[in-house]
Steps between C-alpha positions, in 0.01 A plus 500: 500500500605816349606768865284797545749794397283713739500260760877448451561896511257544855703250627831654425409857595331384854857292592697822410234734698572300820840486521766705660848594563754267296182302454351758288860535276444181402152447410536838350719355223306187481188744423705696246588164345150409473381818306790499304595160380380173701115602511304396260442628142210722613703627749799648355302572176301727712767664697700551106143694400545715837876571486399620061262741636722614753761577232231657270437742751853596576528499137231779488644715772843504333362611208282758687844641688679472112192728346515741825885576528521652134222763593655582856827573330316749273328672747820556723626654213241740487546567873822637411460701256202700743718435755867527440575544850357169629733336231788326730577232227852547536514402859733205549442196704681505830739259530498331841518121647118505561179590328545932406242729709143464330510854406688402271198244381295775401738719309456508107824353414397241704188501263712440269707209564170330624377550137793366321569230712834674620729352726490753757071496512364481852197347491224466776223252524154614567375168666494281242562739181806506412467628181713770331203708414360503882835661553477729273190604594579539858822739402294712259248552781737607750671735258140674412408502914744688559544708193102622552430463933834535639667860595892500489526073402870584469520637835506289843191681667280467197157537542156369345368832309099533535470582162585344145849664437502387128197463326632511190652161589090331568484393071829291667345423807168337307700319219747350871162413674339331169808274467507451876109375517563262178780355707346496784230257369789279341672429827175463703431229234865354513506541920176311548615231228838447716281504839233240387563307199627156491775499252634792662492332854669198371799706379525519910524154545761459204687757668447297865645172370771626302639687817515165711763420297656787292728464250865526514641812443847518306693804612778613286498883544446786785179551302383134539583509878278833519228341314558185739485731770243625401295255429563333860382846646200472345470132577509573896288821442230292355533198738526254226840423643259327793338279269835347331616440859175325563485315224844371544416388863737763710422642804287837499634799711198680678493762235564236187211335680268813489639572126346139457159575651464823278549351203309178567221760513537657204581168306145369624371786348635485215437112477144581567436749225687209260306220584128696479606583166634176372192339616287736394667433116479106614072520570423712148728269285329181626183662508306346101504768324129565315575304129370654201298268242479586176163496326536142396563375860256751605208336247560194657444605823211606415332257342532255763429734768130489690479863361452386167322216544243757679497762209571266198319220607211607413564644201637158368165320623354795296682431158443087507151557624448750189704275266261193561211719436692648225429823553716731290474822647517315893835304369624839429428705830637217733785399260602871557444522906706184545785645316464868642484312831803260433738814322409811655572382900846399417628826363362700822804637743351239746276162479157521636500308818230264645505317811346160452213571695405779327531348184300222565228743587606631233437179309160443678395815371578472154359132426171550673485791237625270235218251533191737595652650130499186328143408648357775426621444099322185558793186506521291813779362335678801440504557892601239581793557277595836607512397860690203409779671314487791747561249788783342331656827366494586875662222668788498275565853553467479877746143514769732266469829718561309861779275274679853372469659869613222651 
């Protein structure tokens, strides 16, 4: 018997949600495992979909920043030119061992390198934008803050101004705050994506398991033991340095243990937001999908459905009953309801429906009708006929309709 991928993937997320400590570490990577490449098909199909979309709508944000920065450059160039004063361009980077001050963030030749990619850019993250047009954005704003509201901005006891001091700089200040609102709505839509969706999330995880056991690192250079350094200072910042120790079954110091704890949290988190989406993708592939017949498959349906048998029925006792009396003009009118009633029904957007019980009403209906008719024309015999094919014509259709819902 075929597993239950749901059944399979409950099972594997409720072991991981109960562990623990060094417990946790390890079922952690048995989880990953399971998503990735042990699960079954459905599984890591699903979690391939997620991690597509998640790179569709980085994708879209990258182009977003790409389309943005070209337009920000522009309008700081038209800054300067109504501005000439604000222009400080030419200011150099400071060269210390550490990070230079942030005011030198917010200058324009800052700007600059930020919009070339230049070695010397100083970038800040807004949360989780880290885009070169956010940057931008937030320098350009700075520069026109102070440029309009701020008295003296050179001077160390500036202060706010109550009034607009340029307002020949607001066409500036409206074109800024368009650009602004268009990427505001861009990194709302990236932030939330990188908060809640699953093939975001799972980039967590990836990240989890690869740093219980990182790679070597092959230092050959003062730069490669910086970026080592580095790297290992970011490492202990994070507290993934906990989760290697863990993992590798060495004792925790008190605050390696608490590094653990934090990040256990965030990992379940993460592992939650995976798993509801994975199984979410799991439930609508397995769910049948509503088939579309074409009219041939659709005819045939029909015809041996109680639906017909109700409204063609009759119109077939009709056309032998007419035939034996050989009436032309009666062969004619029930020839054509039986095949309006046979053709027409099929090539609706939906089948008319009958229960069985209201077809045989239905059916009741319809053959007492049938023989008072043929009575009244005055042939017992051609009663007795139209009941009898009308009874027959019923009974197959209702033994084919329970056979094709069955």
């Amino acid at each position: 018997m075929t597993p239950d991928p749901l059944a399979l993937l409950d099972r594997q997320h409720a072991r991981l949600q109960e562990q623990r400590g060094a417990s946790f570490v390890h079922e952690l990577k048995t989880f990953h495992g399971f998503l990735t490449t042990t699960g079954p098909t459905e599984v890591t199909a699903a979690l391939a979909k997620l991690r597509a979309e998640a790179e569709r709508v980085e994708r879209e944000f990258t182009e977003h920043d790409e389309a943005l920065v070209p337009r920000l450059v522009a309008l700081k160039t038209k800054l300067v030119v109504q501005a000439p004063e604000a222009d400080d361009s030419d200011v150099p980077r400071p060269q210390t061992d550490w990070r230079p001050p942030m005011e030198w963030a917010s200058t324009l030749a800052n700007f600059d390198q930020v919009a070339s990619g230049g070695a010397d850019r100083l970038a800040v993250r807004n949360g989780y934008d880290i885009s070169t047009s956010g940057m931008l954005l937030r320098i350009l704003e700075g520069r026109l803050n102070r440029l309009q509201f701020v008295k003296n901005p050179s001077e160390p006891d500036s202060l706010t101004a109550d009034d607009n001091l340029r307002p020949d700089l607001n066409d500036l200040r409206r074109e800024l705050r368009n650009l602004g609102d268009r990427h505001r709505h861009a990194a709302n839509t990236f932030t939330n994506a990188v908060e809640t969706h699953g093939g975001v999330q799972v980039q967590v995880l990836d990240w989890a398991v690869e740093e219980m056991n990182p790679e070597p690192a092959l230092v050959e250079s003062d730069e490669d033991e910086h970026a080592m350094m580095d790297q290992v200072f970011r490492r202990v910042m994070s507290g993934m340095h906990a989760l290697e120790d863990a993992s590798a079954g060495r004792s925790l110091s008190s605050t390696a243990q608490q590094a653990l704890e934090y990040n256990t949290s965030r990992l379940k988190s993460a592992a939650e937001k995976v798993y509801e989406a994975v199984r979410l993708k799991v439930a609508m592939a397995s769910a049948p999908s509503a088939t579309t017949h074409d009219y041939g498959q659709r005819l045939k349906r029909w015809i041996i459905s109680p639906g017909y048998q109700l409204i063609g029925g009759p119109s077939i006792s009709g056309l032998i009953t007419q035939l034996a009396r050989t009436a032309t003009k009666g062969v004619a009118l029930f020839f054509a309801l039986a095949i309006l009633a046979a053709l027409v029904p099929p090539a609706l957007p939906g089948l008319p429906s009958f229960t069985y019980t209201r077809a045989l009403a239905g059916f009741i209906v319809t053959a007492c009708a049938a023989v008072v008719i043929a009575l009244i024309v005055g042939s017992l015999a051609g009663a007795f006929l139209v009941f009898l094919l009308a009874m027959v014509s019923f009974s197959a259709g209702a033994y084919w309709g329970r056979h094709e819902a069955n």
